[in-house]
MARMILUM-966846 format. One line per 2 residues: number of its first residue (from 1); their letters; for each residue x, y negated, z of N, C-alpha, C. Coordinates in pm, whole numbers, plus 32768, in hexadecimal, padded with zeros to 4 digits. Example, Ala and Ser with C-alpha at 12.3 -4.5 7.8 and 13.67 -1.06 7.14 Angstrom:
2
1	as	8527/8239/830C/84CE/81C2/830C/8528/814A/830C | 8505/80E1/82C4/8557/806A/82CA/850A/7FFD/8313
***
This chain:
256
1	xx	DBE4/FD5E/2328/DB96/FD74/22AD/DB01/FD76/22C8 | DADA/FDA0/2325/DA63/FDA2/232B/DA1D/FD2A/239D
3	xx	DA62/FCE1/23A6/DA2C/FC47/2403/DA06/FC26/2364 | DA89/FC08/22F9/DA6B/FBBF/2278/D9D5/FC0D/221F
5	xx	D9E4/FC43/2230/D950/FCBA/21E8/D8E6/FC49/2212 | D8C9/FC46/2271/D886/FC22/22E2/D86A/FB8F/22C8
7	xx	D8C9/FB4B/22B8/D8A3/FAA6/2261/D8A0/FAC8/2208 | D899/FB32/21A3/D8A1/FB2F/2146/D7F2/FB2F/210D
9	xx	D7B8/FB93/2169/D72B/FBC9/2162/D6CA/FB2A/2188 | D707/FB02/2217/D6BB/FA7F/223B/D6B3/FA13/219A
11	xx	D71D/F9D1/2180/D73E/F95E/2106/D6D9/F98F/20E3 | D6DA/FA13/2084/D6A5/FA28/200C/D5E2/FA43/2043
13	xx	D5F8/FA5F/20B1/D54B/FA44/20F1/D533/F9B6/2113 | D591/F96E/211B/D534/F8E1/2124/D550/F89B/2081
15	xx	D598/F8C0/2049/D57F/F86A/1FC9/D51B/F8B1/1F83 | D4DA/F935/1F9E/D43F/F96D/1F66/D3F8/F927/1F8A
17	xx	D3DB/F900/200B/D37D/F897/205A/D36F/F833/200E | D3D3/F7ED/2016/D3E9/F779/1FB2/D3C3/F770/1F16
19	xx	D3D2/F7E3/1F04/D37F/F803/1E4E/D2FD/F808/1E84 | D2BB/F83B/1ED9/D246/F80E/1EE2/D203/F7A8/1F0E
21	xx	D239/F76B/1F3A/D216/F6F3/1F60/D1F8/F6A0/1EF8 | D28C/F690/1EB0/D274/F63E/1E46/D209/F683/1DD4
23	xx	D231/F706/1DCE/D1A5/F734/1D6F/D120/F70D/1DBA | D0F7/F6C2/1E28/D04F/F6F8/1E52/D064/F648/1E20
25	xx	D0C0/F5F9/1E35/D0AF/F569/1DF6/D0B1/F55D/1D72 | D118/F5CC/1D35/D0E2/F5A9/1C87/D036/F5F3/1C4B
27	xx	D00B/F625/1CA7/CF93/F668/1C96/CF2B/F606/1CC6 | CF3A/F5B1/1D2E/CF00/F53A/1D62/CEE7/F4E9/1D0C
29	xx	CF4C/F48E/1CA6/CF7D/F429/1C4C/CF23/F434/1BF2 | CF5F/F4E9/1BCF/CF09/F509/1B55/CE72/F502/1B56
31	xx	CE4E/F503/1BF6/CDA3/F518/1BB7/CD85/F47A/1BC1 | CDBA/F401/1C07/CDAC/F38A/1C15/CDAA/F357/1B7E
33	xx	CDE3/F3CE/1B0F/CDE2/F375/1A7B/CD7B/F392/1A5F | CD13/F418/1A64/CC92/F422/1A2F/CC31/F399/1A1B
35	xx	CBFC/F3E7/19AF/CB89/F377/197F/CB26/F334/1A0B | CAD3/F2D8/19B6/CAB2/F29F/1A31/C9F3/F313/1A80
37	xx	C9D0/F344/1A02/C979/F368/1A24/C982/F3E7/1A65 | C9EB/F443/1A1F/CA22/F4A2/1A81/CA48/F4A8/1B22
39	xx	CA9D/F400/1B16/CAB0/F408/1B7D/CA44/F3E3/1C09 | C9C9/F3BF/1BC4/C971/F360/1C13/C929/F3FD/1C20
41	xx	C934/F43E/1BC9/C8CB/F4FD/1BE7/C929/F51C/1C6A | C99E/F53B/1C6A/C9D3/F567/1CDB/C9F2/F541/1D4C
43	xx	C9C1/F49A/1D58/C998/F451/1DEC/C938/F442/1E07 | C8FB/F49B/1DBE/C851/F4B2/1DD9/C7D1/F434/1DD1
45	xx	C7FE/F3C9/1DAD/C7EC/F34D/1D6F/C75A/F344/1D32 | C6DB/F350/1D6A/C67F/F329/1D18/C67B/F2C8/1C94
47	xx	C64F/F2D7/1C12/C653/F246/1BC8/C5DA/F1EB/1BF4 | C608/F181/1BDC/C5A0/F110/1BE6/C52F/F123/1B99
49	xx	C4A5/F11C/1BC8/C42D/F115/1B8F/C411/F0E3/1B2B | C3DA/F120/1AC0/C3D6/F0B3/1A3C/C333/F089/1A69
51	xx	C31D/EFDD/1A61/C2B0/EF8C/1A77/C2A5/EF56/19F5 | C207/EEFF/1A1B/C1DA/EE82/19DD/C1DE/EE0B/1A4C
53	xx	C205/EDB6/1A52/C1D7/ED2A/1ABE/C1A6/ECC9/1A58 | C12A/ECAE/1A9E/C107/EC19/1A7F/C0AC/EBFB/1ABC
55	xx	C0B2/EB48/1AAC/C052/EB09/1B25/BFCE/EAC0/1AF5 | BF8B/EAF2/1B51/BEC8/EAD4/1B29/BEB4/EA38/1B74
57	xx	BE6E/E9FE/1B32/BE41/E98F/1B65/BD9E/E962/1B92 | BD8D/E964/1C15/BCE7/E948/1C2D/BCD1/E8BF/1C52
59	xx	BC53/E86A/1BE0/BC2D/E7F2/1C34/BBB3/E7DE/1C40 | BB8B/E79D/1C9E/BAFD/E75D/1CED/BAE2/E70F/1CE0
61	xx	BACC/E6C0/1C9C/BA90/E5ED/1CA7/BA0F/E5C8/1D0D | BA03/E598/1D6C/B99A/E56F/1D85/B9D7/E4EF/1DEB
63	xx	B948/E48F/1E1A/B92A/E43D/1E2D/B964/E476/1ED2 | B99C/E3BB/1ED9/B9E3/E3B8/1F68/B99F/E3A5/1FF8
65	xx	B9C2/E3D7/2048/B93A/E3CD/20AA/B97C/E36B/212D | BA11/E334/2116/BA48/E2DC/219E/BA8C/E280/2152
67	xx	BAEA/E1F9/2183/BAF9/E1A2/215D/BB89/E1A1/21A9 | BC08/E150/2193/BC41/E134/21ED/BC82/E09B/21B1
69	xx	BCA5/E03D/2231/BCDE/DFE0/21DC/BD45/DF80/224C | BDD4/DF6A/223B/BE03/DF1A/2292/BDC5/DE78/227A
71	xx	BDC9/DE6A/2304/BDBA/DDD0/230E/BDE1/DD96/238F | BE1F/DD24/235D/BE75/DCD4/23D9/BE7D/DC3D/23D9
73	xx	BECB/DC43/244D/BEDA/DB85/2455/BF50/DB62/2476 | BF87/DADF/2425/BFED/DAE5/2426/BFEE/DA1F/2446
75	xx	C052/D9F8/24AB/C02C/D988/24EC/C0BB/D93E/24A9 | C0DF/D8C1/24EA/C157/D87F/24AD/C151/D815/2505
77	xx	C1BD/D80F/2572/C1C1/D78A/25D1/C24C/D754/25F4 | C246/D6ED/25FC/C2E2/D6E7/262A/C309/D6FD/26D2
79	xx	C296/D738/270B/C287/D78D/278C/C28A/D7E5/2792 | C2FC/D84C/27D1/C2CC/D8B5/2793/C269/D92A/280C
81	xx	C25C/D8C6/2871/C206/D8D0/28E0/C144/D8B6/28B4 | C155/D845/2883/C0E5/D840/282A/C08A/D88A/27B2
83	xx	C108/D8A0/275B/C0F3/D8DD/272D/C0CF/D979/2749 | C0D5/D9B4/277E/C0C4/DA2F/27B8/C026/DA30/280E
85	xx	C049/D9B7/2867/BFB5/D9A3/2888/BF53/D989/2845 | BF72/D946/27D2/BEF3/D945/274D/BF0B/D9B2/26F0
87	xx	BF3A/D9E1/26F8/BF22/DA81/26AE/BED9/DAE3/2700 | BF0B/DAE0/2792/BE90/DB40/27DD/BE1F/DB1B/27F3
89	xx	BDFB/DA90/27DD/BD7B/DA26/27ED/BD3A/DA7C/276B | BD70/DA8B/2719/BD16/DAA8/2655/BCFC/DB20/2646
91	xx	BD7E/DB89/26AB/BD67/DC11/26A6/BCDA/DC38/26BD | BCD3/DBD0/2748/BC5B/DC36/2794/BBD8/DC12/272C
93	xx	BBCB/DB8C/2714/BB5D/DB6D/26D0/BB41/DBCE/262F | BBD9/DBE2/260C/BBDE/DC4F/25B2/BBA2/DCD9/25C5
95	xx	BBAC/DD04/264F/BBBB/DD80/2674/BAF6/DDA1/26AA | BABB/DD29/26C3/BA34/DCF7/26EF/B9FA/DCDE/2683
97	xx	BA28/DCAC/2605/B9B7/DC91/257C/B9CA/DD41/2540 | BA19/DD6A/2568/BA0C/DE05/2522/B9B0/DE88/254B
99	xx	B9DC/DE67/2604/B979/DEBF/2640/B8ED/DE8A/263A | B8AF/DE06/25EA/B84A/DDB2/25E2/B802/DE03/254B
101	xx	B86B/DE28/24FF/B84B/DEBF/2464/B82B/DEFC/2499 | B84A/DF6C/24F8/B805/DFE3/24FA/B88C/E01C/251F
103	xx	B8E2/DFF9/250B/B9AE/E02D/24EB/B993/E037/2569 | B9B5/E0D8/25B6/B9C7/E136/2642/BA41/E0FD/2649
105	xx	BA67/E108/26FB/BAE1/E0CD/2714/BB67/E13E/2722 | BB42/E1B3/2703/BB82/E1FD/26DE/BBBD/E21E/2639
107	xx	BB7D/E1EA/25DC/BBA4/E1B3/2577/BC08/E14F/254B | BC27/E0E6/25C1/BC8C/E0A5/25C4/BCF5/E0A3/25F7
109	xx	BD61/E090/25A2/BE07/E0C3/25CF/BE61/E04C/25C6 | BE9F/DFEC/2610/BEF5/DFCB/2600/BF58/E00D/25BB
111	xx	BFBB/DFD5/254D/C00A/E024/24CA/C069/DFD3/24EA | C078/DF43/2514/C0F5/DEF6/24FD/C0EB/DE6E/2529
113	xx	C169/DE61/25A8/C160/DDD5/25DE/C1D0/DD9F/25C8 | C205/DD28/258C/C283/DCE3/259F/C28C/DC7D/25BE
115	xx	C316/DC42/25E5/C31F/DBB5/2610/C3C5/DB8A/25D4 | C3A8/DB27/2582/C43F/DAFF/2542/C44D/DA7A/251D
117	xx	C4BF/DA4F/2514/C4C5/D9BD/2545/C4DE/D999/2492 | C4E6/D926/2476/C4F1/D8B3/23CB/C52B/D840/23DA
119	xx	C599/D86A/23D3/C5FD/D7F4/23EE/C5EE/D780/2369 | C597/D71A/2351/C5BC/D6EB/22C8/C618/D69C/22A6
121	xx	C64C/D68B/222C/C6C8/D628/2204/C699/D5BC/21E6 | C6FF/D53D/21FE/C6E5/D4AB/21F3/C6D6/D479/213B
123	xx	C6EA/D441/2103/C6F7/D413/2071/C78E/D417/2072 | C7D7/D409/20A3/C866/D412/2091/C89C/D47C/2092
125	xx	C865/D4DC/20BF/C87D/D598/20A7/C8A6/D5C5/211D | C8B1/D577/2192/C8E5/D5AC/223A/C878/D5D9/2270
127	xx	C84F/D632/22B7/C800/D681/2324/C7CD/D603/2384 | C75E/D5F1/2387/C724/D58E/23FB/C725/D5DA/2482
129	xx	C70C/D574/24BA/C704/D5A4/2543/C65A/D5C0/2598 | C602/D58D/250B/C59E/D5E6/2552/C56F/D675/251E
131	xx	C513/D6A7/2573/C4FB/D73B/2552/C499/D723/2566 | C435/D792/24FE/C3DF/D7D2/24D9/C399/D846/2511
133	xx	C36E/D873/258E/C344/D917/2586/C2E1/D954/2559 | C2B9/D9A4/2517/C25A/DA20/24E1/C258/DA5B/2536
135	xx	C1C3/DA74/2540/C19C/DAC9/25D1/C151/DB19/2550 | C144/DBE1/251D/C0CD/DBFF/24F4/C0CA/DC8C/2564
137	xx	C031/DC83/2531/BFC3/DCF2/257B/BF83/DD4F/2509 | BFA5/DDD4/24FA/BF1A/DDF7/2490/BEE1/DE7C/24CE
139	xx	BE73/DEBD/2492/BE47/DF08/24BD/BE0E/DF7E/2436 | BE10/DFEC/2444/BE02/E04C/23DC/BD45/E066/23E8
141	xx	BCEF/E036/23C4/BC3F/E03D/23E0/BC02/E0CE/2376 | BBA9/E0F6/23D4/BB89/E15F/2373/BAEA/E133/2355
143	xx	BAC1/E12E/22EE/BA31/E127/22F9/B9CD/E193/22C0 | B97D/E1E1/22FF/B943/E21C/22FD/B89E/E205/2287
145	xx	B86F/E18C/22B1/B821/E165/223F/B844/E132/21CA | B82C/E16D/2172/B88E/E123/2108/B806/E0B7/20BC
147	xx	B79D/E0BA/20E9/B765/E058/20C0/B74E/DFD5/20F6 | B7D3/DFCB/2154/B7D2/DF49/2199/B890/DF3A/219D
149	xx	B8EB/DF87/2129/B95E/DF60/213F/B963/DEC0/2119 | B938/DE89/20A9/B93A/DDF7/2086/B94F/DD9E/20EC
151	xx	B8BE/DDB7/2119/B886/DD52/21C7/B8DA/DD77/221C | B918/DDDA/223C/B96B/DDE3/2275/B9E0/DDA3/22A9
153	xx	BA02/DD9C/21F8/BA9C/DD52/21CC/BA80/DCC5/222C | B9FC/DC7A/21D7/B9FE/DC0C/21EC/B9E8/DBD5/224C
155	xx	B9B3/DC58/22C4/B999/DC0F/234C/BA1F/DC02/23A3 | BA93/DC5B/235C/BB16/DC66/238C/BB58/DBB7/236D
157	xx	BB4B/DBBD/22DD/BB79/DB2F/22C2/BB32/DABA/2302 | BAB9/DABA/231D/BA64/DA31/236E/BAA6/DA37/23F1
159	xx	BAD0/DAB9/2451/BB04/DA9E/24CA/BB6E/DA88/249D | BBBD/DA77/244C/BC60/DA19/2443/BCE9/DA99/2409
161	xx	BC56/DAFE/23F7/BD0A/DB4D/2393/BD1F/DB37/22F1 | BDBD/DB32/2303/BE22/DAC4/229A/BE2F/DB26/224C
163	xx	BE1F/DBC7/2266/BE8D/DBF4/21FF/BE09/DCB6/21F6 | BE07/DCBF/21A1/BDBC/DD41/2190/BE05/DDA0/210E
165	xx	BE45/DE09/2119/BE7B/DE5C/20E7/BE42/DEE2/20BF | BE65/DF0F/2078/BE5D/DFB4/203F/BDAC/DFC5/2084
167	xx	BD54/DF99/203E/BCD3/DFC2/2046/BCE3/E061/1FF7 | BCD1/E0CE/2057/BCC0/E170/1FFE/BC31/E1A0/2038
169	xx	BC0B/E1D9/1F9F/BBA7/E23A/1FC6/BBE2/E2FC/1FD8 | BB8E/E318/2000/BBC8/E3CB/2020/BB5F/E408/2062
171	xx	BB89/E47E/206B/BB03/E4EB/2092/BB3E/E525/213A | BADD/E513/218D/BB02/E50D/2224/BB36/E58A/2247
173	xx	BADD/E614/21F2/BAF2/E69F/21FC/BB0D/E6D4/2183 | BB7C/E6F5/2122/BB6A/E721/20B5/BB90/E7D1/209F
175	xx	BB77/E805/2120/BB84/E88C/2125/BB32/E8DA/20D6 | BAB2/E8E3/20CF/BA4D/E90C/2070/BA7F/E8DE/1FAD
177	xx	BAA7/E882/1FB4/BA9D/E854/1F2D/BB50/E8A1/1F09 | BBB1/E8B0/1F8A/BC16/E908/1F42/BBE6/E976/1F21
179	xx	BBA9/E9A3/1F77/BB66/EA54/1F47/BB5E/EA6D/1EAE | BAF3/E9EA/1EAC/BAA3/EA16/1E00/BB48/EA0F/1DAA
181	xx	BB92/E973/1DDC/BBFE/E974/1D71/BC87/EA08/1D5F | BC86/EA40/1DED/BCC5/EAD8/1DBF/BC8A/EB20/1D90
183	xx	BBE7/EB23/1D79/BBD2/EB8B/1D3C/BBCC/EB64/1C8B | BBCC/EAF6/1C71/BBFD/EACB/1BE5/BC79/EAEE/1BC4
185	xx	BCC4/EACB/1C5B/BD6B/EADB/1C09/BD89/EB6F/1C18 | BD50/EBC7/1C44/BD73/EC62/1C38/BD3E/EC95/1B93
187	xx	BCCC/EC54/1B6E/BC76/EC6D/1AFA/BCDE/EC43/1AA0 | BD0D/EBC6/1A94/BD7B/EBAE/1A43/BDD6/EBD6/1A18
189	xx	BE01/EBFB/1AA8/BE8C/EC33/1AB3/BE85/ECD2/1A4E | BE05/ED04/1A82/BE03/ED8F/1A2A/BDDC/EDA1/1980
191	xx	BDAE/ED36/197B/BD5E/ED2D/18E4/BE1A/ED0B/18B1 | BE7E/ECBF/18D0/BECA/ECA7/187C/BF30/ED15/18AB
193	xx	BF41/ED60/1934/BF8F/EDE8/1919/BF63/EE1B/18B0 | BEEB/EE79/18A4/BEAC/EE9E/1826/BEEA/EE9A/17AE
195	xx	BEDE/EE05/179D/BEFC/EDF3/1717/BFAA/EDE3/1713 | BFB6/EDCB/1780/C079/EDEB/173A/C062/EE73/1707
197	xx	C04F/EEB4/1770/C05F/EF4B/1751/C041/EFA3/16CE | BFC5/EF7C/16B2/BF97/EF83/1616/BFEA/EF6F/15B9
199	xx	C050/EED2/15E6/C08E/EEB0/157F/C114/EF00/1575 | C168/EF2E/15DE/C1C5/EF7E/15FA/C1AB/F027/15D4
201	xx	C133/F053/15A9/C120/F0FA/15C1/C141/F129/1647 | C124/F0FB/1695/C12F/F150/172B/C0B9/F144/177C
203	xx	C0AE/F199/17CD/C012/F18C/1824/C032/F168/18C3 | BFAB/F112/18E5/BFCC/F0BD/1956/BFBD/F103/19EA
205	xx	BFEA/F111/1A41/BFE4/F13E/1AAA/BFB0/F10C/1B0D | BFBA/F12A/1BAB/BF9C/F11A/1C1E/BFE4/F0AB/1C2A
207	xx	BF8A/F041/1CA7/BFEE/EFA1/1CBA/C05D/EFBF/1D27 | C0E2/EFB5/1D01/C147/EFA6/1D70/C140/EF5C/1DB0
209	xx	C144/EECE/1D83/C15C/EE8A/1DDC/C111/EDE3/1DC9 | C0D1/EDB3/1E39/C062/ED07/1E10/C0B8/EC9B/1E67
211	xx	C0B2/EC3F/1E37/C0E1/EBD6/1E88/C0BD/EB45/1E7A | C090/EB10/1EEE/C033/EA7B/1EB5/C07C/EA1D/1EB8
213	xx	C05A/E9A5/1E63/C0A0/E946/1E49/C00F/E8ED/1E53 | C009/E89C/1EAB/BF7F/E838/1EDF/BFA1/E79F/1ED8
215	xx	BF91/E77D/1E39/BF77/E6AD/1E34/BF27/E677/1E91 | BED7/E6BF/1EE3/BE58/E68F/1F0B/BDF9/E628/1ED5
217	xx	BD9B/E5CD/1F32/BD70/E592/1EE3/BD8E/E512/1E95 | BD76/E4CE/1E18/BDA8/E480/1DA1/BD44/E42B/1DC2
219	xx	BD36/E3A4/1DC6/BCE3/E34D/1D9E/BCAC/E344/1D21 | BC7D/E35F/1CD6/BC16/E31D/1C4C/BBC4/E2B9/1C3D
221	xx	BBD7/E27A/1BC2/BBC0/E1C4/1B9D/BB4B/E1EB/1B90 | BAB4/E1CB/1BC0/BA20/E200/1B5A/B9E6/E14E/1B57
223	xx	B9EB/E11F/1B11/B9A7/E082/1B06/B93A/E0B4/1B03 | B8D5/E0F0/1AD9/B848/E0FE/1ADE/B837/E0D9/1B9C
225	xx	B86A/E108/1BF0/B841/E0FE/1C7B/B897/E0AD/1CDB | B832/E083/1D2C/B846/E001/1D7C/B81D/DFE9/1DFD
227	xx	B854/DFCA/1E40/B815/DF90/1EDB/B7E4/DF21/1EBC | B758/DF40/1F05/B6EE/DECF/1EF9/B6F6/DE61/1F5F
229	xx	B6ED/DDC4/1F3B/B6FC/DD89/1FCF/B776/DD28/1F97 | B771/DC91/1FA1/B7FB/DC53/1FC0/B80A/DC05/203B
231	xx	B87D/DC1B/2070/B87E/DBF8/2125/B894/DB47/20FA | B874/DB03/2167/B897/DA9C/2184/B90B/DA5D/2169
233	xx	B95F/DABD/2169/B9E5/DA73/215F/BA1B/DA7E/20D4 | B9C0/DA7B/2056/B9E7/DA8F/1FC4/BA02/DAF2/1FA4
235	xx	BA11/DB79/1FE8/BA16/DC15/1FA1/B9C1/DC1F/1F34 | B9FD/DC25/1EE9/B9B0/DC49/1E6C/B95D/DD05/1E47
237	xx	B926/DD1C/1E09/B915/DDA1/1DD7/B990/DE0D/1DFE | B981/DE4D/1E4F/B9F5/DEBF/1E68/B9DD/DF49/1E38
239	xx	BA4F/DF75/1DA2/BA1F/DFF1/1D81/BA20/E06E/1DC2 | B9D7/E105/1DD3/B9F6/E143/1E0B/BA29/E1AE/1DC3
241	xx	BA0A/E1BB/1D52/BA28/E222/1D02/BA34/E2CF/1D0C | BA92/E313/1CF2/BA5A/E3A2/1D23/BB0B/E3B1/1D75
243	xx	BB12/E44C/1DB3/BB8F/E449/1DAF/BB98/E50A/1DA0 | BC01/E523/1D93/BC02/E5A6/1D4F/BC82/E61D/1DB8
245	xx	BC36/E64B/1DAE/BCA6/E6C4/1E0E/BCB7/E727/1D94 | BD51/E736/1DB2/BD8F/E781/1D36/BDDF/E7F7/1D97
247	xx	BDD1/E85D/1D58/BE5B/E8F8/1D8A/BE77/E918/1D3A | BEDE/E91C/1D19/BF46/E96A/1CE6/BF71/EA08/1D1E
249	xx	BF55/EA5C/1CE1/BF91/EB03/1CFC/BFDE/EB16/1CD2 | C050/EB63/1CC8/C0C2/EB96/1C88/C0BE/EC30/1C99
251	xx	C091/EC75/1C28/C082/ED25/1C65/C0C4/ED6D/1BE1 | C116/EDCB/1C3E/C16F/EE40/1C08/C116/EECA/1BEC
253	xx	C102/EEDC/1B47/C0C1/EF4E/1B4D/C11C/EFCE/1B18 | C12B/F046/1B2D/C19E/F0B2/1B00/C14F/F0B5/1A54
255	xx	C1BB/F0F4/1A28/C1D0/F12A/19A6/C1A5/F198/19AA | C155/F1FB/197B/C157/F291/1989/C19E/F2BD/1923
***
């Protein structure tokens, strides 16, 4: 009788256990249904900051102070030994009418050399059997005077270059001229927090958070201005126009 007592006391102490158990999980469940804001108070959950964001825009226009422009030579022989040798024959004379501008030889970059063969077809539509090779050479030129980019061009074309590309103007240092444009785009940026805020009834706070977004500089069309000078080799009038450094801000201001 008293061994049975004895399981009798144990059972009934572990199926208490077991009520609690399952009670500390229906007490668990239950608080997992609470609302959400309740439940975000009792994980100690900061709320998210109430802001304004928006982004200021600063620009600069002024006049370009460097030049850059590819130019190359591009040969065609049915040698393709020859050809190569008369492309480095035009280079150099290319590379000699430039440093003959004023163009430093550190200004000049080889950008792109190829060599590829042109198989042409007969009148009957079959592949001939002679070939064609393209030998080109170009070089990326920076010019520093911009009142001799024209003459420039054209002293490139009199020594024998075929092909002149992407003439850009741009500003050599435009660090100074971002300055002024962030301090426009912070001015911006705050004149139109402001006015959301006004428009919302709430008052504007301390900036959380800035972040730049940099177009850099834009070329601009100005026909009024011109490089003076036409080179020898038919360059005509080359515009210089202005070019413009733009920033973009993006700033987070609190809500009070």
């Amino acid at each position: 009788m008293l061994k049975i007592k004895y399981q009798s006391i144990a059972v009934g102490a572990a199926i208490a256990a077991v009520m609690l158990v399952v009670g500390g999980l229906v007490v668990s469940l239950a608080g997992a249904g609470l609302p959400a804001a309740e439940a975000q108070a009792q994980a100690n959950v900061p709320a998210a900051p109430r802001t304004i964001t928006v982004v200021g825009e600063g620009k600069v226009r002024v006049k370009p102070d460097i030049a850059q422009a590819s130019i190359g030579v591009e040969v065609i022989n049915g040698d393709v030994k020859q050809a190569s040798a008369d492309a480095t024959a035009t280079m150099e004379k290319l590379l000699e009418a430039l440093k003959a501008q004023g163009v430093a030889e550190n200004d000049i970059q080889t950008s792109y050399f190829n060599v590829w063969v042109e198989r042409p077809y007969s009148p009957d539509g079959t592949p001939s059997t002679d070939a064609l090779y393209h030998v080109s050479n170009t070089v990326n030129v920076t010019i520093r005077d911009l009142s001799k980019v024209a003459t420039t061009l054209g002293a490139a074309i009199e020594a024998g270059a075929n092909t002149v590309n992407s003439v850009n103007f741009s500003v050599a240092d435009p660090s100074e001229l971002e300055i002024q444009a962030r301090q426009q785009a912070i001015e911006k940026a705050l004149a139109k927090a402001q006015e959301l805020a006004g428009l919302n009834n709430v008052t504007l706070g301390e900036v959380v958070s800035v972040s730049e977004m940099a177009p850099g500089a834009i070329p601009l069309y100005d026909a009024a201005s011109y490089a003076q000078g036409v080179g020898g080799g038919g360059v005509g009038p080359i515009s210089l126009g202005e070019v413009e450094v733009s920033v973009q801000l993006e700033v987070a201001y609190a809500i009070q």
